[in-house]
N, C-alpha and C positions, 0 to 999 in steps of 0.2 A: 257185349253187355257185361257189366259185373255182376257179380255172382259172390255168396258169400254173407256175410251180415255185417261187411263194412257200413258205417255210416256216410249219410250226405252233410254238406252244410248245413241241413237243416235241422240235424239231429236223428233225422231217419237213417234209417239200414238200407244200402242198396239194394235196389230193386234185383230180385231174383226169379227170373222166370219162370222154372221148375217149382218153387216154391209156391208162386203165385197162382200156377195151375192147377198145384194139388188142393191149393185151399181151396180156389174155384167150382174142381170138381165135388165137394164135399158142401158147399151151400149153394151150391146153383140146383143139389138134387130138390130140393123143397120146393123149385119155382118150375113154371111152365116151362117145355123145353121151345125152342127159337122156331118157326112155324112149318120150313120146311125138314127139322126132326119131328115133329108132330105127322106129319104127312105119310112120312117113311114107317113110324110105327102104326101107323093106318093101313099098308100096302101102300101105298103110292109113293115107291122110291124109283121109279124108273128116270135115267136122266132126263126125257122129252118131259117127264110129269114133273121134275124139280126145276126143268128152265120155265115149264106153262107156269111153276108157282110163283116160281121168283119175279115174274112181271107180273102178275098181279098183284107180288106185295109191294107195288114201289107206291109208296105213300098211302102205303092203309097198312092199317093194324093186323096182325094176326087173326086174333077175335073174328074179323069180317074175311081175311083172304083164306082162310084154311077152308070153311064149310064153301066159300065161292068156288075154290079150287076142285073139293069133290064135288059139286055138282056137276062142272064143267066136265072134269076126268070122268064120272061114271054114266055119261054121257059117250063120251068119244076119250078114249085113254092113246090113239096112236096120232102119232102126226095125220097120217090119210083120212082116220073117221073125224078129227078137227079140221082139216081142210075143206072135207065136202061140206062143213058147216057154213053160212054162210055169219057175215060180222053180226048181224041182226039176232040170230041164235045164239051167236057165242055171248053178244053183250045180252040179253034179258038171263043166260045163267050168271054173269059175272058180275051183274050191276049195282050190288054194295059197293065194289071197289071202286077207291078215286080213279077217276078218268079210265072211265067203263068200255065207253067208246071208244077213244084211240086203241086202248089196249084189245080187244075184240079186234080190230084191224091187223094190229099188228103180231096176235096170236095165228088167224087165219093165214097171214102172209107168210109168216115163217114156217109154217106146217105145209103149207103148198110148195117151201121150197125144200123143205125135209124130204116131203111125199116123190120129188120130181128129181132132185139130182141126188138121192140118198136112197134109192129104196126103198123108203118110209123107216128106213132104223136112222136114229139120230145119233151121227157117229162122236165117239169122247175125244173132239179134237178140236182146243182150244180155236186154232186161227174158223172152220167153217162155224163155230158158235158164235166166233165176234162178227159173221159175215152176214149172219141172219139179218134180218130187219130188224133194228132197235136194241139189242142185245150188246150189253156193255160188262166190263169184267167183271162186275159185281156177280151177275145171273150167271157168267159162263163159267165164273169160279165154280162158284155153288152148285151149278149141274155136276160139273167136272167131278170137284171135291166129294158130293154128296151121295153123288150117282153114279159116278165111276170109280171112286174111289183113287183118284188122282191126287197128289198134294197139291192142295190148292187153299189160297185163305181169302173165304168173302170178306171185306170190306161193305161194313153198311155205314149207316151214320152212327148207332151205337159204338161198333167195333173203334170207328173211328175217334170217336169224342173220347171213349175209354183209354183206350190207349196216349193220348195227347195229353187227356189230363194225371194219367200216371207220369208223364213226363220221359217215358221213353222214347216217343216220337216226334218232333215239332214237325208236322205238316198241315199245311193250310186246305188240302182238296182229300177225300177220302184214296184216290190213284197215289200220291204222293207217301200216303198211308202206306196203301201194300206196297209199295217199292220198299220205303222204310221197313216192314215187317218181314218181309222176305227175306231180308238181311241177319234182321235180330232174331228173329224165332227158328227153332231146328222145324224140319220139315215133315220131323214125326207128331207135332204140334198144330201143322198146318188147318188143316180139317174142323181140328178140336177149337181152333179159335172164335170159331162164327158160334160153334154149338153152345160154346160157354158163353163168351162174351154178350152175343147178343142178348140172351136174357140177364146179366148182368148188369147191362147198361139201361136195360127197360125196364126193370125192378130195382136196381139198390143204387148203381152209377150215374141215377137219373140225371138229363139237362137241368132241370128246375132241381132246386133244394135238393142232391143227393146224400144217401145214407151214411154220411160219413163216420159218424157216433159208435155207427155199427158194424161198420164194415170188416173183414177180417184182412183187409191187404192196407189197411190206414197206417202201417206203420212203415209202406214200402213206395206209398203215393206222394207225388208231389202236389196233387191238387192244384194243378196249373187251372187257372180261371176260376178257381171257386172262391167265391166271395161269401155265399150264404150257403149253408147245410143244417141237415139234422141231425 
């Protein structure tokens, strides 16, 4: 990646990663933090409790998965007390979340397979996280990263669109993303990218009309696809 305050042909300064994190860190403090850092300042940083989060946040908002999430956890916080739950229990605590019911299935399933070939500790090892039921690298990152303190970078769809339309990345599938980011971001970065980004892209980097007027990395953006802003 370049580095530096070379310009583009556009007139902009090349993008500087280091650069672009510090500023990061510095206006993302005023916004909500991304739902499974919310959780962790709550107590519920255990990996089993950041992969139960991360399936419930697929396609619901924060707002609705964080208070779903503790109900569920203060409830049953180990895989074994989620397992004896049966889907019927798990879905009436989770039921704000889009698709309540698969997800209740697919929570109970994987805590039954926690609870049976694990001990009930849900061990930090990327291949049995992807082996669970339903569990894709997005959730096993972010346990990983979150929970175990692995270098790992979720990939959501914020991270994803941010990053594209900085024009660091051109990838068409959020997977194609983290391959790409793996590459370009050092590894002590890894973790920090979901934590900042994603409330950057859900407050200022928005898909509809983003903050562009305002933003403090506008002079390092390519604004790939943006056609309308504010």
């Amino acid at each position: 990646m370049e580095k530096g305050t070379e310009t583009r042909s556009s007139g902009k300064r090349a993008f500087d990663v280091d650069v672009a994190f510090a500023r990061l860190r510095e206006t993302m403090r005023e916004y909500p933090k991304a739902g499974l850092f919310q959780l962790v300042d709550l107590g519920y940083g255990r990996p089993f409790e950041l992969l139960v989060a991360c399936i419930l946040s697929i396609r619901t908002l924060d707002e609705v998965m964080v208070p779903a999430a503790r109900r569920l956890l203060d409830v049953a916080r180990t895989p074994e007390a989620v397992a004896m739950l049966t889907p019927e229990e798990i879905e009436a605590l989770i039921r704000p979340c889009i698709f309540h019911t698969p997800k209740s299935r697919q929570i109970q399933a994987l805590s039954q397979r926690i609870a049976e070939r694990h001990g009930g500790e849900m061990p930090c090892d990327e291949a049995v996280l992807l082996d669970l039921p339903g569990v894709g690298p997005k959730c096993a990152n972010l346990a990983l990263g979150i929970g175990c303190g692995l270098p790992r970078i979720g990939v959501d769809i914020h991270v994803h669109r941010v990053v594209n339309r900085w024009g660091i990345v051109a990838a068409a599938t959020p997977e194609a993303t983290l391959a790409a980011l793996e590459k370009l971001f050092p590894r002590d970065l890894w973790i920090e990218t979901n934590r900042l980004l994603m409330p950057f892209g859900k407050f200022i980097c928005t898909g509809k009309l983003p903050r562009c007027s305002t933003c403090l990395l506008l002079d390092m953006c390519a604004q790939v696809g943006v056609t309308k802003r504010r």
